[in-house]
C-alpha positions in Angstrom: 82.3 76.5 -13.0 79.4 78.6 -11.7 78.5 75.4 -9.4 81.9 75.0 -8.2 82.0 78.3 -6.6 78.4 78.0 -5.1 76.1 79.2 -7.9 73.4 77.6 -8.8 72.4 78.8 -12.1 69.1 77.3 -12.1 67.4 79.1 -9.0 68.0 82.3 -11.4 65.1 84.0 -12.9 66.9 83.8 -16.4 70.5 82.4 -17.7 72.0 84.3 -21.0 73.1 82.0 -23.3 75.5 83.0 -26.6 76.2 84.6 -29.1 74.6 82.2 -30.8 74.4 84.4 -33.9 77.1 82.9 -36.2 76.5 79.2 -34.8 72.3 78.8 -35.3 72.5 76.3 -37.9 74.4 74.0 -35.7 73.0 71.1 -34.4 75.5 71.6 -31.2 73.4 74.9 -30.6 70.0 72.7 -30.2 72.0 69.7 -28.2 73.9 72.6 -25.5 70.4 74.5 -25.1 68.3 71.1 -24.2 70.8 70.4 -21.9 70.6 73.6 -20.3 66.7 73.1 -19.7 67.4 69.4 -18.5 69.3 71.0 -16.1 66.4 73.7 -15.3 68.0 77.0 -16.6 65.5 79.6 -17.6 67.0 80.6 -21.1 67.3 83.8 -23.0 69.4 83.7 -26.1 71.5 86.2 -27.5 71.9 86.6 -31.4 69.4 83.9 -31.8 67.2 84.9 -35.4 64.5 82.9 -36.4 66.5 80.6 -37.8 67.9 79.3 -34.9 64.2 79.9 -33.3 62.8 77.4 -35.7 64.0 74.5 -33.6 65.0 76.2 -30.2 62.2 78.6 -29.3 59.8 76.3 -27.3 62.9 76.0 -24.9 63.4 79.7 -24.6 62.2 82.5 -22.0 63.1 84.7 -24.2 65.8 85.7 -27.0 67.6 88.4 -28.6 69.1 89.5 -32.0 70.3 92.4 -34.3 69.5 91.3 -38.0 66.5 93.0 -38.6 68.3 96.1 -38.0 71.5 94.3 -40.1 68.9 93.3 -42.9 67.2 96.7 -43.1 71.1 98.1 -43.5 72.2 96.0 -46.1 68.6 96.1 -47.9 68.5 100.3 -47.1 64.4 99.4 -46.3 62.8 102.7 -45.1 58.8 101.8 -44.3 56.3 103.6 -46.1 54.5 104.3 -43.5 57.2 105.2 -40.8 56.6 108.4 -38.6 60.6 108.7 -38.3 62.8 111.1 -40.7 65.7 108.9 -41.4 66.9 107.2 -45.0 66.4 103.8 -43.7 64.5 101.5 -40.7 67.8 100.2 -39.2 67.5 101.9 -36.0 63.9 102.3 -36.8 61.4 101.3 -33.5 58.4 100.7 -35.9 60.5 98.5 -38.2 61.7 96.3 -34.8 58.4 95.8 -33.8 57.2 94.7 -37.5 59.7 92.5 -37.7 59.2 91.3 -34.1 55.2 90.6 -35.0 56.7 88.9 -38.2 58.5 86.2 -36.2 56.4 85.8 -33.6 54.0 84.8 -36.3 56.2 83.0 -38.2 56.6 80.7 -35.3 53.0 80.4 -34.2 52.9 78.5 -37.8 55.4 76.1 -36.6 53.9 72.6 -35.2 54.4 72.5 -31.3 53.9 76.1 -30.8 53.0 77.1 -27.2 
């Protein structure tokens, strides 16, 4: 659709892709984003947690999504270390970027890593 009214999608610095969030267990997920970069999109993924990372990250610029804050919510974490008054680390900066290093490391253990 983009094409047909002179867009071409792939001379873009970055395509958004998603919500993915409810659908990253889906094989279809894996199949639409490779044919995305076939097609040279630059891809950043909304709702995309690590496990829909697992087997789509090496294909991403970049990607996006809300369950640490959803996790720390449900699971009322609060960081013993964390500089912020409030109850729990679901809005919590230093809790995004823990969880942030987390993944990131978590995928550096995956084979195929760049």
């Amino acid at each position: 659709m983009y094409k047909a009214v002179g867009i071409d999608l792939s001379n873009l610095p970055i395509v958004g892709i998603g919500s993915l969030a409810n659908r990253q267990d889906s094989p279809i997920v894996t199949k639409i984003i490779m044919e995305l970069v076939s097609r040279n999109f630059k891809l950043h993924a909304f709702g995309l947690s690590i496990t829909g990372l697992k087997d789509n990250h090496q294909s991403l610029v970049s990607s996006d999504s809300m369950v640490w804050s959803f996790i720390a919510r449900k699971r009322k974490i609060k960081l013993a270390n964390c500089d912020y008054e409030h109850v729990i680390c679901n809005n919590c900066l230093q809790f995004a970027k823990k969880w942030r290093k987390d993944v990131l490391r978590s995928l550096r253990s995956m084979p195929n890593v760049r």
